[in-house]
PDB file of N, CA, C and O in Angstrom:
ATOM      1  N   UNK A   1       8.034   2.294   8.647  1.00  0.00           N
ATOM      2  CA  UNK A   1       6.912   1.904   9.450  1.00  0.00           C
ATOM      3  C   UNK A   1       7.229   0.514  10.006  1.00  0.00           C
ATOM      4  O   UNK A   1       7.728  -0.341   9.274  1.00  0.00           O
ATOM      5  N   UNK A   2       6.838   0.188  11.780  1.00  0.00           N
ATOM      6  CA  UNK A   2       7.161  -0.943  12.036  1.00  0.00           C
ATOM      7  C   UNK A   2       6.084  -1.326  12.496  1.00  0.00           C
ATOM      8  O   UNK A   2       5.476  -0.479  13.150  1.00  0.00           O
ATOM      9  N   UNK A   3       5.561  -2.440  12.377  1.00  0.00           N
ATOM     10  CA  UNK A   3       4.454  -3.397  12.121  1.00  0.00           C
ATOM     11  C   UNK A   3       4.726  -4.508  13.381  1.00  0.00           C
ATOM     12  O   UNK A   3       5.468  -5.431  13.043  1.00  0.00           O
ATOM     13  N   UNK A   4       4.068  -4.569  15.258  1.00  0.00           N
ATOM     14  CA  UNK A   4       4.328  -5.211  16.090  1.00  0.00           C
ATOM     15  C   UNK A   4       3.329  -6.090  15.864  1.00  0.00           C
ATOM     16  O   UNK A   4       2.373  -5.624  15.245  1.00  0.00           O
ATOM     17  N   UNK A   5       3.244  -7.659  16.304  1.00  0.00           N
ATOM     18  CA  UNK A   5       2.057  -8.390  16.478  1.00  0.00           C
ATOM     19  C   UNK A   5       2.468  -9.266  17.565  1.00  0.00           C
ATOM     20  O   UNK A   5       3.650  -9.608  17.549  1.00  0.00           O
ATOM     21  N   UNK A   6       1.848  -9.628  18.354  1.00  0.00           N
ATOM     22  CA  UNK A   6       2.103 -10.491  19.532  1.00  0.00           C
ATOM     23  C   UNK A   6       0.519 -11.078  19.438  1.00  0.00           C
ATOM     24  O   UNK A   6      -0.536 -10.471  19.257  1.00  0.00           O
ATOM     25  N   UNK A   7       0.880 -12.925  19.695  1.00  0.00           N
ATOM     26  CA  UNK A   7      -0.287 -14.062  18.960  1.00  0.00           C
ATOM     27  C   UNK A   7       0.428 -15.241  19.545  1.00  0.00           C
ATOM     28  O   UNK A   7       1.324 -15.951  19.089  1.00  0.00           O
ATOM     29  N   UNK A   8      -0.258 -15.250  20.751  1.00  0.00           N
ATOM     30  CA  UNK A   8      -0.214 -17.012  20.785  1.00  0.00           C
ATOM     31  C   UNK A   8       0.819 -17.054  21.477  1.00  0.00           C
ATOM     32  O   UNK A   8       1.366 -18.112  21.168  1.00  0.00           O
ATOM     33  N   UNK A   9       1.642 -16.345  22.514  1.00  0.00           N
ATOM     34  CA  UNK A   9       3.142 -16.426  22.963  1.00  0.00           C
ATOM     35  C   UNK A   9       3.767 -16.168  22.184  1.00  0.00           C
ATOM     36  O   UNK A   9       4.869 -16.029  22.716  1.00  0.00           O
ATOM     37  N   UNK A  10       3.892 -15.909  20.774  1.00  0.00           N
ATOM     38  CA  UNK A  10       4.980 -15.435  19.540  1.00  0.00           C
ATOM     39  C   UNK A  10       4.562 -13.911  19.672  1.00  0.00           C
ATOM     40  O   UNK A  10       3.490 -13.398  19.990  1.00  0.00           O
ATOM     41  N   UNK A  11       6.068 -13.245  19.233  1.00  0.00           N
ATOM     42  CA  UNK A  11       5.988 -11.873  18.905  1.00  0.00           C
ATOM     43  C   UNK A  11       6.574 -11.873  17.363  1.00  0.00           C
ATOM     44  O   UNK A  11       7.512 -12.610  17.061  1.00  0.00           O
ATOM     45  N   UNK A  12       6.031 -11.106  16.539  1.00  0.00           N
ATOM     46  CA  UNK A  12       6.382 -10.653  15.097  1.00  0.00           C
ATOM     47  C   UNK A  12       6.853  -9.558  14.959  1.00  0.00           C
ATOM     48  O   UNK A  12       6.462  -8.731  15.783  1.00  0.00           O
ATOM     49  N   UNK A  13       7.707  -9.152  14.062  1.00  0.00           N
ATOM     50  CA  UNK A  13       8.409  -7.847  14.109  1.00  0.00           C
ATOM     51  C   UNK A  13       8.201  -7.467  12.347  1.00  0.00           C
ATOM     52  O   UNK A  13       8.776  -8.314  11.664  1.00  0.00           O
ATOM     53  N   UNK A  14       7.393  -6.208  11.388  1.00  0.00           N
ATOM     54  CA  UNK A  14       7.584  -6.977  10.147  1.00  0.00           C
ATOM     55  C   UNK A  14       7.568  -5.182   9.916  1.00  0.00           C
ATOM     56  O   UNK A  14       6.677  -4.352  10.095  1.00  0.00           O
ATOM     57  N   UNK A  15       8.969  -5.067   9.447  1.00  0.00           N
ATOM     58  CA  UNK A  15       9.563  -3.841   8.758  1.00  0.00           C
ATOM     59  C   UNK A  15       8.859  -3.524   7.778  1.00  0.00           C
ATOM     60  O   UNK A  15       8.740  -4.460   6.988  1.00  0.00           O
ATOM     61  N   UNK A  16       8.159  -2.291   7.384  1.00  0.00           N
ATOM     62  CA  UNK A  16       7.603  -2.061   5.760  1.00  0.00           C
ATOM     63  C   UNK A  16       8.045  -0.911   5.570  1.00  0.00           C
ATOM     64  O   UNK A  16       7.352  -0.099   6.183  1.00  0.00           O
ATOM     65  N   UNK A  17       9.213  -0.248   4.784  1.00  0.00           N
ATOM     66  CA  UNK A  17       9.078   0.880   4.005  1.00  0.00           C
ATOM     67  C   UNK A  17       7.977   1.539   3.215  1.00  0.00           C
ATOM     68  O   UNK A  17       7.257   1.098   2.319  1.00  0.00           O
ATOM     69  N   UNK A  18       8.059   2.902   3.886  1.00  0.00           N
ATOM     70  CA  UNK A  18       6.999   3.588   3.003  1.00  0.00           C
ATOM     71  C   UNK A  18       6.452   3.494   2.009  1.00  0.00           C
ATOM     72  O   UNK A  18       5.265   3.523   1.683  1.00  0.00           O
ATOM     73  N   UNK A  19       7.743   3.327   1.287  1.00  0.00           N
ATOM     74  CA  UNK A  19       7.531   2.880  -0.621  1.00  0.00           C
ATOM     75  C   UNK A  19       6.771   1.748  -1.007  1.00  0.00           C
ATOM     76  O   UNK A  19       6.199   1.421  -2.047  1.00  0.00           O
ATOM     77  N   UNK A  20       6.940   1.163   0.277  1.00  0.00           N
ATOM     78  CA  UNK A  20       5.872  -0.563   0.050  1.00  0.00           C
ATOM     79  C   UNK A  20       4.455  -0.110   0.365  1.00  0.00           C
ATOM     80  O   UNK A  20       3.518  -0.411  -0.375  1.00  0.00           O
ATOM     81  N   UNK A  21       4.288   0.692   1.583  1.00  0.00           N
ATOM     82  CA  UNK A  21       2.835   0.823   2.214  1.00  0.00           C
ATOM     83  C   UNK A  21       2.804   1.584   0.682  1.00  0.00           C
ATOM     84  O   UNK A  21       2.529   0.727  -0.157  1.00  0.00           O
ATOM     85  N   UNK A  22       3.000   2.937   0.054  1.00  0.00           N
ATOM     86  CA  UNK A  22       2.477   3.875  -0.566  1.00  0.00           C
ATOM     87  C   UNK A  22       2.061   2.727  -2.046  1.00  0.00           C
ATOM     88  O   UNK A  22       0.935   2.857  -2.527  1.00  0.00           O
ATOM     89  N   UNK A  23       2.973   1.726  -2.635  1.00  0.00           N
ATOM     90  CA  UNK A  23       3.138   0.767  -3.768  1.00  0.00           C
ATOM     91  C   UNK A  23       1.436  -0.112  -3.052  1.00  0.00           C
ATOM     92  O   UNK A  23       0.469   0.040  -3.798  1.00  0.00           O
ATOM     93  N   UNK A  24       1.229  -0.753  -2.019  1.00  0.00           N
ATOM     94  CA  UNK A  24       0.723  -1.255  -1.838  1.00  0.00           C
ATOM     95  C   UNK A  24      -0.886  -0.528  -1.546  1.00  0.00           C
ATOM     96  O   UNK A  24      -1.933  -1.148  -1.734  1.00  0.00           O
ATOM     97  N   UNK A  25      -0.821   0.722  -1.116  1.00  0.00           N
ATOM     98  CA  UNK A  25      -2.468   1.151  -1.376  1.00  0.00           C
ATOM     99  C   UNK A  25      -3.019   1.565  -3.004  1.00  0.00           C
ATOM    100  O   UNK A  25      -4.149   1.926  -3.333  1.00  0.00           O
ATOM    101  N   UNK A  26      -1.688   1.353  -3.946  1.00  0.00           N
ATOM    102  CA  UNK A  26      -2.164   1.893  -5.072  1.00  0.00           C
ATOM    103  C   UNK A  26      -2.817   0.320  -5.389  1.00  0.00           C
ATOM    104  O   UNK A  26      -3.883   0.260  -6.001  1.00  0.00           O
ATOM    105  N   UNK A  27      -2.175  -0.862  -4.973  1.00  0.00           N
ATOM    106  CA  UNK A  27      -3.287  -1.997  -5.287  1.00  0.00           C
ATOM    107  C   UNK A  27      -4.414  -1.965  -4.826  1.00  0.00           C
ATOM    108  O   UNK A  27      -5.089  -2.688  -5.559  1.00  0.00           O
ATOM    109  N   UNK A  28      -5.162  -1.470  -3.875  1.00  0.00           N
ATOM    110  CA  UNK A  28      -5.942  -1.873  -3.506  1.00  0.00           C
ATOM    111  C   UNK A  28      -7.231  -1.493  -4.292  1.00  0.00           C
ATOM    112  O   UNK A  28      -8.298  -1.969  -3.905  1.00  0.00           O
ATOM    113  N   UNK A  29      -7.200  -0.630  -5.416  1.00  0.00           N
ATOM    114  CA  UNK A  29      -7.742   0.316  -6.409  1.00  0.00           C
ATOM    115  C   UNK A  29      -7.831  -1.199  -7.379  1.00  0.00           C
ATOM    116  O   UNK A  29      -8.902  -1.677  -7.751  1.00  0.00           O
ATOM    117  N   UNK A  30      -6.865  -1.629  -7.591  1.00  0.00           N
ATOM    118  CA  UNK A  30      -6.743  -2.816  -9.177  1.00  0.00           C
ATOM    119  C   UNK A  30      -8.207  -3.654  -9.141  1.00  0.00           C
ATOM    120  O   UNK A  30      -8.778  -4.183  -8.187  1.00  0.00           O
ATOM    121  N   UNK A  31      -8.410  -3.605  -9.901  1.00  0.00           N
ATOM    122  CA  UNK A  31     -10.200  -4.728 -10.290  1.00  0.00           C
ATOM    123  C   UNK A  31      -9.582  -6.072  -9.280  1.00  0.00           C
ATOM    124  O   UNK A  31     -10.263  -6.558  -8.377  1.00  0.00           O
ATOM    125  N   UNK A  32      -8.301  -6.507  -9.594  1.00  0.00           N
ATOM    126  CA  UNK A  32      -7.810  -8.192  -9.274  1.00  0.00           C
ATOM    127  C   UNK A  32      -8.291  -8.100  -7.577  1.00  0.00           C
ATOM    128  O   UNK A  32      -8.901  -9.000  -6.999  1.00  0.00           O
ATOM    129  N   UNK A  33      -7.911  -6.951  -7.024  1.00  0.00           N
ATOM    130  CA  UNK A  33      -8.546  -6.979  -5.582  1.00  0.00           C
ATOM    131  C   UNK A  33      -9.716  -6.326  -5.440  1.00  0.00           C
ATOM    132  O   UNK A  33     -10.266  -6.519  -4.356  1.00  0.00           O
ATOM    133  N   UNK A  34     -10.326  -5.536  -6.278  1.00  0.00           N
ATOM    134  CA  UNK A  34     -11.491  -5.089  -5.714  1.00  0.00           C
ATOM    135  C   UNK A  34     -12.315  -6.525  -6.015  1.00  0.00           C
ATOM    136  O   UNK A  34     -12.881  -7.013  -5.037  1.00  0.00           O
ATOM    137  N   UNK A  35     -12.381  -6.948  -6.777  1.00  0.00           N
ATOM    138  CA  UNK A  35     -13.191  -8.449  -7.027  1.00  0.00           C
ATOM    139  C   UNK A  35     -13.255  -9.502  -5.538  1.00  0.00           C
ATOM    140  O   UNK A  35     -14.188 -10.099  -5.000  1.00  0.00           O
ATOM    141  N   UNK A  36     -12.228  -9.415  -5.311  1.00  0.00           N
ATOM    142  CA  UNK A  36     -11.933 -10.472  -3.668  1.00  0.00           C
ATOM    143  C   UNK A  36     -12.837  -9.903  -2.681  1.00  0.00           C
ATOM    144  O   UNK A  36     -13.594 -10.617  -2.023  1.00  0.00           O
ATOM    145  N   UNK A  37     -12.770  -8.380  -2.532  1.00  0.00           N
ATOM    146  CA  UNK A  37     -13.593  -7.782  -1.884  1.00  0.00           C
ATOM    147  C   UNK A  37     -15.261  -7.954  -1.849  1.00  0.00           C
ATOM    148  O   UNK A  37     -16.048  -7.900  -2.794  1.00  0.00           O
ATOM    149  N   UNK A  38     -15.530  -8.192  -0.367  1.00  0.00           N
ATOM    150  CA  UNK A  38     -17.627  -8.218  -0.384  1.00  0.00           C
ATOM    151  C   UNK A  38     -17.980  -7.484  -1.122  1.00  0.00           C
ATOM    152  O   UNK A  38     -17.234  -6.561  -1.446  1.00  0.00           O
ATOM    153  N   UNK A  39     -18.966  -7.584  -1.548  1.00  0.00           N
ATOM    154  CA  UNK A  39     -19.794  -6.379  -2.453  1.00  0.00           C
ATOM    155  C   UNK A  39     -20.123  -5.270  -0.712  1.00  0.00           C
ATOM    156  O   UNK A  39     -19.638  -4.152  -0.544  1.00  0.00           O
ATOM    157  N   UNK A  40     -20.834  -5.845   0.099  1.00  0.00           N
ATOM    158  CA  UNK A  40     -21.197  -4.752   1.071  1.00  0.00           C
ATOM    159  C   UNK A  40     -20.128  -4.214   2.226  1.00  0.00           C
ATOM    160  O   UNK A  40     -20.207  -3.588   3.283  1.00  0.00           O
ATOM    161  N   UNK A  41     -19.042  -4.841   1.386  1.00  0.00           N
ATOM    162  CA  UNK A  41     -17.503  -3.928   2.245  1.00  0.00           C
ATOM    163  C   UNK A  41     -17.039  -2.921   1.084  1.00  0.00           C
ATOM    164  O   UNK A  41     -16.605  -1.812   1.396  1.00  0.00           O
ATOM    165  N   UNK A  42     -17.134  -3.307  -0.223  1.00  0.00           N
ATOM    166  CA  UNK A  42     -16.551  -2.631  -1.284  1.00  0.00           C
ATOM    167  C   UNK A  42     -16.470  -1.144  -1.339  1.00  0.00           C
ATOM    168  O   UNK A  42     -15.546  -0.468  -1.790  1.00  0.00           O
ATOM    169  N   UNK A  43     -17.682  -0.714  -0.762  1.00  0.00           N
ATOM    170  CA  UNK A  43     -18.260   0.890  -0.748  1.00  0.00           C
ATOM    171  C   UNK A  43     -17.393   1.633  -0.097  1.00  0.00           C
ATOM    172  O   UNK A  43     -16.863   2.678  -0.475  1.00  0.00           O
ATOM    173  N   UNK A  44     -17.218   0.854   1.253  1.00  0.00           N
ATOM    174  CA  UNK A  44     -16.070   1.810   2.376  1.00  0.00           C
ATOM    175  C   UNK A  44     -14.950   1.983   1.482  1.00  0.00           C
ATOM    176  O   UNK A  44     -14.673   3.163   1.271  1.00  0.00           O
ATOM    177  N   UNK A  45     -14.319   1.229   0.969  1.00  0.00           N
ATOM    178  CA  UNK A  45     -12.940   0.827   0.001  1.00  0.00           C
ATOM    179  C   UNK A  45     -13.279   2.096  -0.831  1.00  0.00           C
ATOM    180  O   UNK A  45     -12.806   3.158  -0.427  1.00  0.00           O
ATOM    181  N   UNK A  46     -13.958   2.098  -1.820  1.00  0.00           N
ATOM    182  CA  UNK A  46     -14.495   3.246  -3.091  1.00  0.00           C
ATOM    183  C   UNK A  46     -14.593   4.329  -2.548  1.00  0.00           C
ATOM    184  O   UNK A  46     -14.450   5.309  -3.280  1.00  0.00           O
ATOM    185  N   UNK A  47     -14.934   4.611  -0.734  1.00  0.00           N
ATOM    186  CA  UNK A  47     -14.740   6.466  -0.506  1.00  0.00           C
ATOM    187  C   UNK A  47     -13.265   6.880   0.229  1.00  0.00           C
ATOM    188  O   UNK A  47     -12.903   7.795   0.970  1.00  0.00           O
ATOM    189  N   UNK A  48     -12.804   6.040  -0.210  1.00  0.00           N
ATOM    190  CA  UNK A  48     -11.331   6.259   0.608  1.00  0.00           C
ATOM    191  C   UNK A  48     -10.291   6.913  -0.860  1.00  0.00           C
ATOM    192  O   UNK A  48     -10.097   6.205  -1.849  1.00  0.00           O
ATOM    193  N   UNK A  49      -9.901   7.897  -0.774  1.00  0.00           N
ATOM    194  CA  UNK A  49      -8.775   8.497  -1.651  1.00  0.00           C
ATOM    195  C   UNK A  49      -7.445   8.110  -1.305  1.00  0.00           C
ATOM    196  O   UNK A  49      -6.626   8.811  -0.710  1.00  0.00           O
ATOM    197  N   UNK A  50      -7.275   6.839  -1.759  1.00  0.00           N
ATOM    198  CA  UNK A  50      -5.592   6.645  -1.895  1.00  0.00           C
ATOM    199  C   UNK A  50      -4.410   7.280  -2.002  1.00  0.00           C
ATOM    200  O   UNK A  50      -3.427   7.135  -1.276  1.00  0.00           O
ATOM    201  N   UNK A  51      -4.560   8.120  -3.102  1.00  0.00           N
ATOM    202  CA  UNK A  51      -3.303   9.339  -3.310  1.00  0.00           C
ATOM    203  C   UNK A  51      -3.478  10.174  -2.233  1.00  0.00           C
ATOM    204  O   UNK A  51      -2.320  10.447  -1.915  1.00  0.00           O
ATOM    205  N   UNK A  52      -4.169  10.712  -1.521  1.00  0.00           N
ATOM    206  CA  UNK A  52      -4.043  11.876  -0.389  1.00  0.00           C
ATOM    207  C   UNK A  52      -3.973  11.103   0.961  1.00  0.00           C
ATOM    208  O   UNK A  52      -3.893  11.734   2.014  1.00  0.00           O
ATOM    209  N   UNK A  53      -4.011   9.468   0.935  1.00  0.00           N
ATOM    210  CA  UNK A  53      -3.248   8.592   2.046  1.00  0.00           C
ATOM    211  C   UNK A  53      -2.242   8.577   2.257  1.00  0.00           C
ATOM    212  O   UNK A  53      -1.767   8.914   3.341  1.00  0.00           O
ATOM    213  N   UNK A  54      -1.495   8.116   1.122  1.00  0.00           N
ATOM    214  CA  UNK A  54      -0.072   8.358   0.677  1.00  0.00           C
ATOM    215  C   UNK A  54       0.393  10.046   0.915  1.00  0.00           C
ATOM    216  O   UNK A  54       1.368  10.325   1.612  1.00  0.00           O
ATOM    217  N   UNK A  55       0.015  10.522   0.608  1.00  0.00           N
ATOM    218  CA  UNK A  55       0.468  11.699   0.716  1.00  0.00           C
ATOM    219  C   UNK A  55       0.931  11.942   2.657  1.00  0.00           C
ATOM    220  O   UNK A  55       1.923  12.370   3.247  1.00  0.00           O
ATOM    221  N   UNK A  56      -0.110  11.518   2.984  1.00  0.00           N
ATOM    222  CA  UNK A  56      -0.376  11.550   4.608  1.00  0.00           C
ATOM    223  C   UNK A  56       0.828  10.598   4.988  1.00  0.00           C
ATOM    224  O   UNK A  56       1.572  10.906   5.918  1.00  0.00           O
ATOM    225  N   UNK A  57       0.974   9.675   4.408  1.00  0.00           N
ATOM    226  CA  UNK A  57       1.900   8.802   5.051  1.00  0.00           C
ATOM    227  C   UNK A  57       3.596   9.466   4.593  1.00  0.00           C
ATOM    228  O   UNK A  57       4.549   9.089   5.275  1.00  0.00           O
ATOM    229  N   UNK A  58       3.700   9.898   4.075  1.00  0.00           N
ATOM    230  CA  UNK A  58       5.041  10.858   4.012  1.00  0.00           C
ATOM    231  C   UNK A  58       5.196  12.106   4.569  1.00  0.00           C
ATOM    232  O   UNK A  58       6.321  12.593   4.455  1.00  0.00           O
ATOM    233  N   UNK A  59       4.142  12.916   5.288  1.00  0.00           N
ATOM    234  CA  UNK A  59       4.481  13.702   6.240  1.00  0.00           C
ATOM    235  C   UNK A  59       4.354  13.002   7.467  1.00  0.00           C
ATOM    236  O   UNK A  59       5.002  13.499   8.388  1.00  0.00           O
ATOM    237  N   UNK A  60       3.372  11.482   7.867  1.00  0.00           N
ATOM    238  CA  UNK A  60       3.901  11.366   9.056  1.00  0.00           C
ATOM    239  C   UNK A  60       5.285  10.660   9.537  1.00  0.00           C
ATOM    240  O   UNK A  60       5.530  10.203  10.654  1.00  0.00           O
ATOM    241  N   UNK A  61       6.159  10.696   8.343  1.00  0.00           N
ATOM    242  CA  UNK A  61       7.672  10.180   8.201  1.00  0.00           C
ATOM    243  C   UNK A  61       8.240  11.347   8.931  1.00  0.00           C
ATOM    244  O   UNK A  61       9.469  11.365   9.000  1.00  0.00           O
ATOM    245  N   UNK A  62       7.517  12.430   9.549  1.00  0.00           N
ATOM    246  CA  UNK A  62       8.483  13.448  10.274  1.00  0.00           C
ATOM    247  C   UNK A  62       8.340  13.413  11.209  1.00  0.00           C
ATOM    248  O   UNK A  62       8.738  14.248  12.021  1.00  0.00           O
ATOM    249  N   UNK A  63       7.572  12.200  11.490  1.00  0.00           N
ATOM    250  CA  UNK A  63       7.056  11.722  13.103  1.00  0.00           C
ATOM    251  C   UNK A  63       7.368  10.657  13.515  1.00  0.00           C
ATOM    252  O   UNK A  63       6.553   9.848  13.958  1.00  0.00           O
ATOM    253  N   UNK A  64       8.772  10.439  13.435  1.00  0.00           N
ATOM    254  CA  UNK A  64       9.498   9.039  13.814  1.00  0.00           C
ATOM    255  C   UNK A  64       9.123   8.777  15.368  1.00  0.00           C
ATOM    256  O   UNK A  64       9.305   9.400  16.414  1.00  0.00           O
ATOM    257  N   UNK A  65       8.352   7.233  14.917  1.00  0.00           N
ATOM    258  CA  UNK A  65       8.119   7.198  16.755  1.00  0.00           C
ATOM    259  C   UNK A  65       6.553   6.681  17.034  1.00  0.00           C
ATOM    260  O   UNK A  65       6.176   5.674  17.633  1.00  0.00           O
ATOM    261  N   UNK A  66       5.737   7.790  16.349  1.00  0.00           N
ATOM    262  CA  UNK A  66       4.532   7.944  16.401  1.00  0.00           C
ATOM    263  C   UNK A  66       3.638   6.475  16.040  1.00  0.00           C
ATOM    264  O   UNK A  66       3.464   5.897  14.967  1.00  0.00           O
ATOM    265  N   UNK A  67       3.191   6.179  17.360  1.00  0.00           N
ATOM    266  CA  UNK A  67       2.444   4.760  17.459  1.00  0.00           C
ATOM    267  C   UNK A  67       0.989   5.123  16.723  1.00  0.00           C
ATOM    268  O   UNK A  67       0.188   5.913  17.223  1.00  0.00           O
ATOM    269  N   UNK A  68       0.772   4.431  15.464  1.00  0.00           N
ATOM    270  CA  UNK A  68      -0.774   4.981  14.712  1.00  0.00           C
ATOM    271  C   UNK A  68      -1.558   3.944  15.064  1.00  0.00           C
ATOM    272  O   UNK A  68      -2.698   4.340  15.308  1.00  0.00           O
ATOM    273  N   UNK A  69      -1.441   2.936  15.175  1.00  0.00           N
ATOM    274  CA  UNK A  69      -2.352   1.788  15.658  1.00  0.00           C
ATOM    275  C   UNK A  69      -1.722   0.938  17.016  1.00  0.00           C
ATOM    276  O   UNK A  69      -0.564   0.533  17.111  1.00  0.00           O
ATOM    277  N   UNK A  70      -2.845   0.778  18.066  1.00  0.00           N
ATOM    278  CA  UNK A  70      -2.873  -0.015  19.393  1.00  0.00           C
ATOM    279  C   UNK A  70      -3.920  -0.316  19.790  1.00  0.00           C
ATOM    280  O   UNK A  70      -4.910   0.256  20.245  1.00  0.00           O
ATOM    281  N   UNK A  71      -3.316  -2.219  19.367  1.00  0.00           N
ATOM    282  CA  UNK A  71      -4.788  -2.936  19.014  1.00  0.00           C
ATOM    283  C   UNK A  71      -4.649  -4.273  20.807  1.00  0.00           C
ATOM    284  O   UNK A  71      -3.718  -4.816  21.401  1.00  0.00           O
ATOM    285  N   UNK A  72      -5.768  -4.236  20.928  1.00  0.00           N
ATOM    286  CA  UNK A  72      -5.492  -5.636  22.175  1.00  0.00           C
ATOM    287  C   UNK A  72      -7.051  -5.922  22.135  1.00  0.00           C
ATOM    288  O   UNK A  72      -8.112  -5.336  22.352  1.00  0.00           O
ATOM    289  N   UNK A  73      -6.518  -7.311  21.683  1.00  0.00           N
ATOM    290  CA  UNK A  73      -7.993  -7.989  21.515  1.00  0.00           C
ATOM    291  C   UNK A  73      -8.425  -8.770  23.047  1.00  0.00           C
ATOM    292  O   UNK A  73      -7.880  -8.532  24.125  1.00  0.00           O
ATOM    293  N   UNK A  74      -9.379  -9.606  22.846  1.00  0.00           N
ATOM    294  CA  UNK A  74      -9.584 -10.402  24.150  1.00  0.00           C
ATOM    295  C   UNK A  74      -8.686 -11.507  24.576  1.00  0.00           C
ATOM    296  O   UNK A  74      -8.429 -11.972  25.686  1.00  0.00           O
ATOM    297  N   UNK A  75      -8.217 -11.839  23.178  1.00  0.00           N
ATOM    298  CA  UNK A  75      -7.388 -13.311  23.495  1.00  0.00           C
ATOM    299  C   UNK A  75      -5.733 -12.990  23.575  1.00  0.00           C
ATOM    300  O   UNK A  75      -4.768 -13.735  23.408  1.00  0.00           O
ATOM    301  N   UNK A  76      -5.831 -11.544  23.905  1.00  0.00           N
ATOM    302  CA  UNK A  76      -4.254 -11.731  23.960  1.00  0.00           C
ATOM    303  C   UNK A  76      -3.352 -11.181  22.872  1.00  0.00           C
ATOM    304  O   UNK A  76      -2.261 -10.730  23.221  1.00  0.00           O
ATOM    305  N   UNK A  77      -3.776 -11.167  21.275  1.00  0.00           N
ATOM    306  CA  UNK A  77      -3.315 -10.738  20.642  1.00  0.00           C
ATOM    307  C   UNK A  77      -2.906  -9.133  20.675  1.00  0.00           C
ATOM    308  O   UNK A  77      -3.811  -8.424  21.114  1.00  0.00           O
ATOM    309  N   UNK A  78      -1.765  -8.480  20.310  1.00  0.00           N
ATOM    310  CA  UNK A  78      -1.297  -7.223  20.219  1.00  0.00           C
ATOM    311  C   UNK A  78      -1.429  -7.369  18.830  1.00  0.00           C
ATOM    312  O   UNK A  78      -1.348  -8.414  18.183  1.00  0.00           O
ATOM    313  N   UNK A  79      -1.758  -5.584  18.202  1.00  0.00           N
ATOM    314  CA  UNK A  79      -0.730  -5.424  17.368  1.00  0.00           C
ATOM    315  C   UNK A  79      -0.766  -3.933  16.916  1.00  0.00           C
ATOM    316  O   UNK A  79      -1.758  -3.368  16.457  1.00  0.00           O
ATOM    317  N   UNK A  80       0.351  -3.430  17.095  1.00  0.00           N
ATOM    318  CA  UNK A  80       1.019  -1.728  17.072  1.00  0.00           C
ATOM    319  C   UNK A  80       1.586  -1.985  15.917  1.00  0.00           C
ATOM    320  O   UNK A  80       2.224  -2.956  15.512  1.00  0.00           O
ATOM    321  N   UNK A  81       1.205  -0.778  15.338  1.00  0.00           N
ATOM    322  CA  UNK A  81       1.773   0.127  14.062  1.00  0.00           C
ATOM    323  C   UNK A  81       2.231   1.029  14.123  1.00  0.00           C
ATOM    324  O   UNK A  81       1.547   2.046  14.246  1.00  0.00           O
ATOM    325  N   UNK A  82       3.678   1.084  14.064  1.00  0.00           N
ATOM    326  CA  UNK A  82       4.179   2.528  14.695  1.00  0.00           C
ATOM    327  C   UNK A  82       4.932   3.176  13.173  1.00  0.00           C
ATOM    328  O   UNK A  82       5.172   2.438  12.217  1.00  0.00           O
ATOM    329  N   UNK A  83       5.269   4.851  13.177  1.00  0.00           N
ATOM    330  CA  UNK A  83       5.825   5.410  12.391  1.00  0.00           C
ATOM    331  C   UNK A  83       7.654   5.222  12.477  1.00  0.00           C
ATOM    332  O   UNK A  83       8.372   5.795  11.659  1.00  0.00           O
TER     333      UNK A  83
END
């Protein structure tokens, strides 16, 4: 997965292997971050099934290419998430 951001005249380029995104939604479950989290954001977080994300994110590994996020704010900022 490649991770574009364009901010401010800078462009960012930030490589993440699957194994990191799939390692990294199993944190988002741990008390240490649900605690950081609003109480009235927390809920959205609690109906989201992690393991069948992950799961999703290794069949769309057969979709090399596939742009999942295209973001353009007002000020200019980009930022694409591609497969």
């Amino acid at each position: 997965m490649r991770i574009y951001v364009k901010a401010e005249g800078r462009r960012y380029f930030i490589p993440v292997p699957l194994v990191f995104a799939k390692w990294g939604m199993s944190l988002v479950k741990s008390p240490f971050i649900m605690k950081n989290i609003p109480e009235n954001e927390r809920k959205y977080v609690e109906m989201i099934d992690f393991n069948e994300l992950a799961k999703c994110l290794y069949i769309l590994k057969e979709y090399k290419g596939l742009t999942l996020i295209d973001v353009k704010a007002k000020d200019g900022t980009i930022v694409e998430i591609t497969i």
